[in-house]
C-alpha positions in Angstrom: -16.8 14.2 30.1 -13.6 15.0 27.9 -14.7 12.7 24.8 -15.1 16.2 22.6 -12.3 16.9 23.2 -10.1 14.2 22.2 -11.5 14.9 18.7 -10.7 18.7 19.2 -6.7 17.5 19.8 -7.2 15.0 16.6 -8.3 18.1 14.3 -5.3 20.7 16.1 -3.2 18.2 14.9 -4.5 18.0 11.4 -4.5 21.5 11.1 -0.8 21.8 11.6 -0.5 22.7 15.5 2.2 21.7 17.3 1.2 18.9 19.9 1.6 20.8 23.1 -0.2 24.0 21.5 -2.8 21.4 20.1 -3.2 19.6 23.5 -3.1 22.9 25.5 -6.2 24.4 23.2 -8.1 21.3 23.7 -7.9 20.2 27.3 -7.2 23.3 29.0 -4.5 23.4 32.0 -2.4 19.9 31.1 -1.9 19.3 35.3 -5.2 18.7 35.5 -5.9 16.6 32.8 -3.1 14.4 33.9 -4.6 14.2 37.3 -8.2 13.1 36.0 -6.2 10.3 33.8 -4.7 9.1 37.1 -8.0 8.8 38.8 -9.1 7.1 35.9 -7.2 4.6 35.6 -7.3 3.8 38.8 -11.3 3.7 38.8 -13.2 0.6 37.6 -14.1 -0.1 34.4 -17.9 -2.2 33.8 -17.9 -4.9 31.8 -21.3 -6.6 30.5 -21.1 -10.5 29.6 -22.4 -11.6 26.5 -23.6 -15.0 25.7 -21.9 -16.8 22.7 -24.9 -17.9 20.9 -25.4 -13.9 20.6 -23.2 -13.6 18.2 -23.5 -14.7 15.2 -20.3 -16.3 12.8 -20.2 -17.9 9.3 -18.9 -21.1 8.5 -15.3 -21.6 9.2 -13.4 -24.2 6.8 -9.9 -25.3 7.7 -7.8 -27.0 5.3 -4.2 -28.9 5.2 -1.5 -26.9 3.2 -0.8 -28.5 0.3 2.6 -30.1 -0.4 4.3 -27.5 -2.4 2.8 -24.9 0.6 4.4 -27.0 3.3 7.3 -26.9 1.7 7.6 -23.2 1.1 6.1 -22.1 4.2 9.7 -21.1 5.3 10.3 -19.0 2.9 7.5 -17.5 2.3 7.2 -16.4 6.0 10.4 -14.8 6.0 9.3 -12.6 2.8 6.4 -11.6 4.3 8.2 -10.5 7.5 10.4 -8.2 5.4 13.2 -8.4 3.1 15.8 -6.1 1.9 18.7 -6.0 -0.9 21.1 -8.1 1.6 18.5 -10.5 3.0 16.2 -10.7 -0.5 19.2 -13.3 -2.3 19.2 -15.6 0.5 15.5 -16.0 0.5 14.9 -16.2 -3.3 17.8 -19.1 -2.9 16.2 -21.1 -0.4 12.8 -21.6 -2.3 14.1 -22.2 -5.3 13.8 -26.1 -4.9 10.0 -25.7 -4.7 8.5 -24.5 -7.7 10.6 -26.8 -9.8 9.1 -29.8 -7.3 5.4 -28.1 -7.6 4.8 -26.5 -11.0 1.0 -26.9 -10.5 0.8 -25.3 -7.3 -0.5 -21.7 -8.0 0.2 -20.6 -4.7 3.7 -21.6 -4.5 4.5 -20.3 -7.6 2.9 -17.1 -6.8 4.8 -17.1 -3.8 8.1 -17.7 -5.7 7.6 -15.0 -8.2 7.3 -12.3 -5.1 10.7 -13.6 -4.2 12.6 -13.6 -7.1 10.8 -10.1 -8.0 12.4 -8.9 -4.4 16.1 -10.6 -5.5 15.9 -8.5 -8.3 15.6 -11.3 -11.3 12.7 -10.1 -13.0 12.6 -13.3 -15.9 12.1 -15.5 -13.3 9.7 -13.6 -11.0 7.4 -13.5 -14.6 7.9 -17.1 -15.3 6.7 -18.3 -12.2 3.7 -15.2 -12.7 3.2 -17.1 -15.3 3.2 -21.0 -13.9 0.6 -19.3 -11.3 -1.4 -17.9 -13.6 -1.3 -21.0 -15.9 -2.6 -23.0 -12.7 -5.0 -20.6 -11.2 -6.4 -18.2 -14.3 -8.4 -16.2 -11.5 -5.5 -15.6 -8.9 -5.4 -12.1 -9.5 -2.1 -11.4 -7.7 0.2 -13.4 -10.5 -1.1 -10.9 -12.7 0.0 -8.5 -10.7 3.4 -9.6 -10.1 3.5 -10.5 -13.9 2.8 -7.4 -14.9 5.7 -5.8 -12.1 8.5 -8.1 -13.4 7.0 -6.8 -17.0 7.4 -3.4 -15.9 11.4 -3.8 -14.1 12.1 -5.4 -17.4 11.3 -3.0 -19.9 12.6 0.0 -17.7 16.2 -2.2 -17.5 16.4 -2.7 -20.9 15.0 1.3 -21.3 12.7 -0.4 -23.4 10.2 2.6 -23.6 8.3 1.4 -27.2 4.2 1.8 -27.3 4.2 -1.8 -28.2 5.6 -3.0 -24.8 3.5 -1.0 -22.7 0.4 -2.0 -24.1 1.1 -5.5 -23.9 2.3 -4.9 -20.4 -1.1 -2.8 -19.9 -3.0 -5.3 -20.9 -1.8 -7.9 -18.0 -2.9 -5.1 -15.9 -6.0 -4.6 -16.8 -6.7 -8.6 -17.1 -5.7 -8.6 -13.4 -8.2 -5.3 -12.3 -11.4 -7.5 -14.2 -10.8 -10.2 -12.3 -11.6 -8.2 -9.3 -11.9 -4.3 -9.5 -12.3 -3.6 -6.1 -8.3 -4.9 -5.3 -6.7 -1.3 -4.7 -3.1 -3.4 -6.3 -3.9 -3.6 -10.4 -5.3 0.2 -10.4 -2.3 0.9 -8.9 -0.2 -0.7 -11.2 -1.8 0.9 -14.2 -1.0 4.3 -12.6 2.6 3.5 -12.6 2.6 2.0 -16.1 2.7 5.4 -17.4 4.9 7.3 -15.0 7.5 4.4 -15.7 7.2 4.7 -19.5 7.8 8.4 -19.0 4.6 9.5 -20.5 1.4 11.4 -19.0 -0.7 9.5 -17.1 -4.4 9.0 -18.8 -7.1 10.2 -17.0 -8.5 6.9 -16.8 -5.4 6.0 -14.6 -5.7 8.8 -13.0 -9.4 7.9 -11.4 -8.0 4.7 -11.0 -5.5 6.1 -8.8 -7.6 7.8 -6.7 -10.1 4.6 -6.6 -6.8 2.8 -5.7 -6.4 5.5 -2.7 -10.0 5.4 -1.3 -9.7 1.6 -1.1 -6.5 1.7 0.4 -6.3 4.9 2.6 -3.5 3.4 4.7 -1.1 3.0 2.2 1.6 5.8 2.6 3.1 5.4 -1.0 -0.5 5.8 -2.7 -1.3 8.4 -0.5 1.7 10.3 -1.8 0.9 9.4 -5.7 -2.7 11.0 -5.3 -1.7 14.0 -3.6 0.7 15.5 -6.6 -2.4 14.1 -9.1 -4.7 15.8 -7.8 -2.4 18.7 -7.9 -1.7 18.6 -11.6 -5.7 17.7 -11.9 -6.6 21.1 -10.7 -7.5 19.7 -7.4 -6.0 21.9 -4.8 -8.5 21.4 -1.7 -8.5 17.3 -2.6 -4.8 17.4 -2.8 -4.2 19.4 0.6 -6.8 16.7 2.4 -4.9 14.2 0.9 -1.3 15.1 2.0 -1.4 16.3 5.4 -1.6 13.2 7.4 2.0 12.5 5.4 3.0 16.3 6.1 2.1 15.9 9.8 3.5 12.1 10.9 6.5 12.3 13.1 7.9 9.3 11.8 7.8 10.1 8.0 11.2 10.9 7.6 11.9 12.3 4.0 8.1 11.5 3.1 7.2 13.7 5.4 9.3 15.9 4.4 8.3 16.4 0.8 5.0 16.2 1.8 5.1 19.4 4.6 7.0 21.1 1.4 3.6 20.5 -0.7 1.4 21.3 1.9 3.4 25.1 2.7 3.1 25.8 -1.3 -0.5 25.1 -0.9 -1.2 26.4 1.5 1.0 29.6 0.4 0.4 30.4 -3.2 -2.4 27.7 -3.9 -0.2 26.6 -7.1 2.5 23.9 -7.0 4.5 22.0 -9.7 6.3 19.1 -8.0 9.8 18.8 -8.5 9.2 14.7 -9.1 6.7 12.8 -10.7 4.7 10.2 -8.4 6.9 7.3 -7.6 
């Protein structure tokens, strides 16, 4: 009997209400919500079996690791769990054994690259790019971490000449033909120009947003498209786009920045961010 209003609360709390105020306009007196929740969890819930022959399922294929994944597995779950600048060394140390045993093994290689590229030594994490890429030509995440190390290398060495970029560009764009529905290479391309210090085209622009639309969750794209669509002329995009940031308790200085955008909007309907997207 409450299911409207559930959605009510959600769209309170989207348009900037504070969770008590939003909760209060949607469900009324609080006491008695609370009370209905309590005889509702302590009702039954139905259940209806359903046959497994219902249900239709594709083929599943299982497979050994290879050799070179065996022996990386280590290492390559403890980069996927999370590293940082003090546990990052220690991980990129451990696997270095592997992709000297396995130099064939696109995987592993592609693996290594993402931890050397996290240690910080970008002419290794674009070798082994490179050893994947050499191994798997399709495997479209070598070109992306290729085309990152590229990218840390060139901004190191302040190396900011046309000639780089372009060639850097053109590991990008290698990567987004091989599949241009992977959110990752359109992403890249975006940040090819912000890191060369020059005006994004609009072609990376839309890219951009494509990147966004395929990947709504991701809390550092959402950010990028928000100030684009900004500088794009896109004010009622750009407000849509930024609020979720704006109103999530746990966005620390994201959030932040992103309630400061949303206020100018919503304010004077013009902003000029005080950073370019990161």
């Amino acid at each position: 009997s409450r299911s409207a209003q559930g959605m009510a609360y959600l769209k309170a709390i989207h348009d900037g209400k504070r969770a008590r105020e939003a909760a209060q306009s949607a469900f009324g007196e609080l006491r008695t919500l609370d009370r209905e929740l309590d005889r509702y969890a302590r009702g039954r819930f139905g259940a209806r079996k359903i046959e497994a022959k219902a249900v239709a399922s594709g083929a599943i294929t299982l497979r050994r690791l290879t050799p070179g994944e065996e022996s990386f597995m280590e290492v390559r779950l403890r980069s996927t769990a999370g590293v940082n600048g003090e546990t990052a060394p220690g991980a990129y140390a451990a696997g270095k054994r592997a992709p000297a045993a396995f130099p064939n093994d696109a995987l592993v290689q592609r693996w290594f690259a993402e931890t050397a590229f996290d240690a910080g030594d970008f002419a290794e994490a674009e070798a082994a790019a490179d050893r994947a890429i050499a191994a798997d030509p399709k495997l479209v995440e070598a070109y992306c971490y290729k085309a990152s190390a590229q990218m840390a290398q060139a901004s190191r060495r302040k190396d900011f000449s046309a000639e780089t970029w372009k060639a850097i560009r053109k590991t990008i764009v290698a990567a987004n033909k091989l599949d241009p529905e992977d959110p990752e290479p359109l992403m890249l391309y975006f940040r090819s120009f912000v890191a060369a210090g020059i005006a994004p085209t609009p072609t990376a622009r839309e890219g951009l947003y494509k990147a966004f639309e395929l990947a709504p969750q991701d809390a550092g794209l959402r950010f990028n498209a928000a100030p684009t669509r900004l500088r794009d002329g896109k004010l009622d995009e750009a407000r849509e786009t930024i609020r979720p940031l704006a109103f999530n308790p746990h966005g620390g200085a994201m959030a932040a920045h992103a309630t400061k955008i949303l206020a100018a909007i919503d304010g004077a309907h013009t902003y000029v961010p005080d950073r370019g997207p990161v």
